[in-house]
C-alpha positions in Angstrom: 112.4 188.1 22.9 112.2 185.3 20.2 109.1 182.9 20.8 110.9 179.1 21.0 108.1 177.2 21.5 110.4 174.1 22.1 111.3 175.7 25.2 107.7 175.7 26.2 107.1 172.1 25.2 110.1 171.2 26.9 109.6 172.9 30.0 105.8 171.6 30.2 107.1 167.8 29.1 104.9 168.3 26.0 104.5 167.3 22.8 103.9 169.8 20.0 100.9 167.8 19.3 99.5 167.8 22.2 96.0 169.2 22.8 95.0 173.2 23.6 93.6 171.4 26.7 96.9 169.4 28.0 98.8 172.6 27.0 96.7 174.7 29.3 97.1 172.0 32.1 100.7 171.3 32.2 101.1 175.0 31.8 99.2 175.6 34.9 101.1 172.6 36.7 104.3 174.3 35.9 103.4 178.1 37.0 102.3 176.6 40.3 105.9 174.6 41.2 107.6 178.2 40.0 105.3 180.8 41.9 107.3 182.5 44.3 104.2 182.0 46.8 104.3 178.4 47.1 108.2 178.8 48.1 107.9 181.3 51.2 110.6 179.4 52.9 113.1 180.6 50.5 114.4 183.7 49.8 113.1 185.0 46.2 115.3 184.0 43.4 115.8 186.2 40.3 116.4 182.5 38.3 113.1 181.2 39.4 111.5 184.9 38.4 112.9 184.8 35.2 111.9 181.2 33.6 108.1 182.1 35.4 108.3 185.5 33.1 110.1 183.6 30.2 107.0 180.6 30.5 104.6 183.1 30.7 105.3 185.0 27.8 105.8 181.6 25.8 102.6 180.5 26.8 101.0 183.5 26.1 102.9 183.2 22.3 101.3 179.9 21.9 98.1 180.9 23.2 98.1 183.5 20.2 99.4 181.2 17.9 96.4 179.3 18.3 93.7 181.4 18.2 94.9 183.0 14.8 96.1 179.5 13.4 93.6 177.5 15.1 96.5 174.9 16.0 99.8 175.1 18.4 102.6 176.4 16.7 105.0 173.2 16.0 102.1 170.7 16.0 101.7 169.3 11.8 99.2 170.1 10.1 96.0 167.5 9.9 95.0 167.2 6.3 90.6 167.3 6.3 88.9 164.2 5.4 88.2 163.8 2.1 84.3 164.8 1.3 82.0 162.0 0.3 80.7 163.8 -2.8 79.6 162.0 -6.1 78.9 158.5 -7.5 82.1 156.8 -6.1 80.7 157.8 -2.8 77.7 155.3 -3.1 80.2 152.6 -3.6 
């Protein structure tokens, strides 16, 4: 399985910037509305089994992503702040 992560932001309402922390939160949100045991009243659908196991394994991507990259896949880059070294510093 390919990882699209735009899936995943889409699915969550996300952002590819959005923090570790909102991505761990709206993935949690989502899993919740799609886990078979908050839907006893209906009969198990192979649908709703499928996008949980398809979020799952893109969360799990990102997850990875971010521990190697140490940012979400997608999100840009942040260039560092320049360093305040030398005499043009003091100015």
């Amino acid at each position: 399985m390919s990882q699209d992560f735009a899936l995943l932001y889409m699915q969550l309402g996300l952002h590819p910037d959005c923090s570790l922390e909102d991505l761990k939160r709206a993935y949690r949100v989502r899993v919740a509305e799609l886990h078979p045991d908050r839907h006893l009243d209906q009969p198990p659908s192979n649908d709703t089994h499928r996008d949980l196991t398809e979020l799952t394994a893109l969360y799990s991507g990102a997850i990875r992503f971010h521990r190697i990259h140490g940012r979400l896949p997608g999100s840009t880059l942040r260039a560092a702040a320049p360093s305040r070294v030398g005499p043009e510093a003091a100015t």
